[in-house]
Phi, psi and omega in degrees: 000322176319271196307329150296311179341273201312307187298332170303314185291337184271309176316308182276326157283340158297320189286301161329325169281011175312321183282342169323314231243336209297342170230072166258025175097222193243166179276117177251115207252079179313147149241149165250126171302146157219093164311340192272324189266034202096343190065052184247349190221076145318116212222076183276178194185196201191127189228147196247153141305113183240344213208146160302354176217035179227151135262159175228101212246203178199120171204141182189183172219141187244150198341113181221102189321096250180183185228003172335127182228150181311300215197154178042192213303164167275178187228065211313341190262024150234125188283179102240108190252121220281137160206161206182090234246136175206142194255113184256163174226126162296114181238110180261150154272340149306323182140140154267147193048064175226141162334180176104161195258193211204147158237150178189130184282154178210143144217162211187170164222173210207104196224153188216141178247102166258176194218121193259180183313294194282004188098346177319135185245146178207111154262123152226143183255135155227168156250147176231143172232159193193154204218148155169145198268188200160160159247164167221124201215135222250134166242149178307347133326321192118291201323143185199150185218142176249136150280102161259117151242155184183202243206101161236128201251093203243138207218116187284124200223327165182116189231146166225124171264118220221104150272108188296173189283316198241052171302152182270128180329309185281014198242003173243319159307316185284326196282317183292333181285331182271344195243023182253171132326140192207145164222137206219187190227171149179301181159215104168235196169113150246163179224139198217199202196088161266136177232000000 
């Protein structure tokens, strides 16, 4: 219950700073979907019209509970509870909330708790940055959808690890592999509600 709380109060303290913006146009009330996890860690935000061919957005999640791994495969015998707030800024050529393709810059932070089967502990904080290029398509309803690959870049800003004694090799290899600097590529989709 905590944790719709908090998504509630951030989903609503964004949406209230609406009039900063009202007047470069509309509000687009974005999910980033996460398909990989289960559909279990959903990253909803809110992206403003700042420029005619530009946006400024928000979109994150606070601890949301997962199998989630910083980067490649998951681990089913590690938990995480994963959150993550990232401000992307959007440039269309086409127009902002217009069909057309796109580049957009992210920067962000980023913290993962992980937890193994046997007790083994992993914290880690990055900022993240990202790069990626996309499409977008927009219908006169409001409905949108954006398509994207790029290039992320997350950088270990501060981690500590409590590895039990008698932990399994691949499960001290995944928890070191997750809690290092890394750049990874990848894909994805948002959907959206412009009003």
């Amino acid at each position: 219950m905590a944790i719709i709380n908090k998504k509630w109060i951030l989903f609503c303290s964004l949406l209230s700073q609406s009039g900063l913006c009202l007047s470069a146009g509309s509000i687009n009330v974005v999910l980033l979907p996460d398909p990989v996890n289960s559909f279990k860690c959903h990253q909803p935000g809110v992206e403003f019209k700042i420029t005619q061919y530009s946006t400024l957005g928000v979109l994150g999640i606070l601890d949301c509970k997962s199998h989630r791994s910083t980067y490649g495969d998951t681990n089913d015998d590690v938990t995480n509870t994963f959150g993550r707030i990232l401000i992307p800024w959007r440039y269309s050529k086409g127009g902002a909330f217009k069909d057309g393709s796109f580049m957009q810059v992210v920067v962000g932070m980023e913290k993962s708790k992980f937890k193994s089967e046997l007790g083994s502990k992993a914290d880690v904080m990055f900022a993240d940055f990202g790069f990626h290029y996309g499409y977008q398509w927009f219908w006169a309803n409001g409905f949108n959808v954006s398509a994207m690959v790029g290039v992320a870049y997350l950088v270990e800003s501060n981690s500590k690890k409590d590895i039990v004694q008698n932990e399994n090799s691949d499960i001290v290899d995944f928890l070191d592999r997750n809690t290092k600097t890394n750049i990874h590529g990848g894909a994805g989709f948002i959907i959206g509600w412009t009003f």
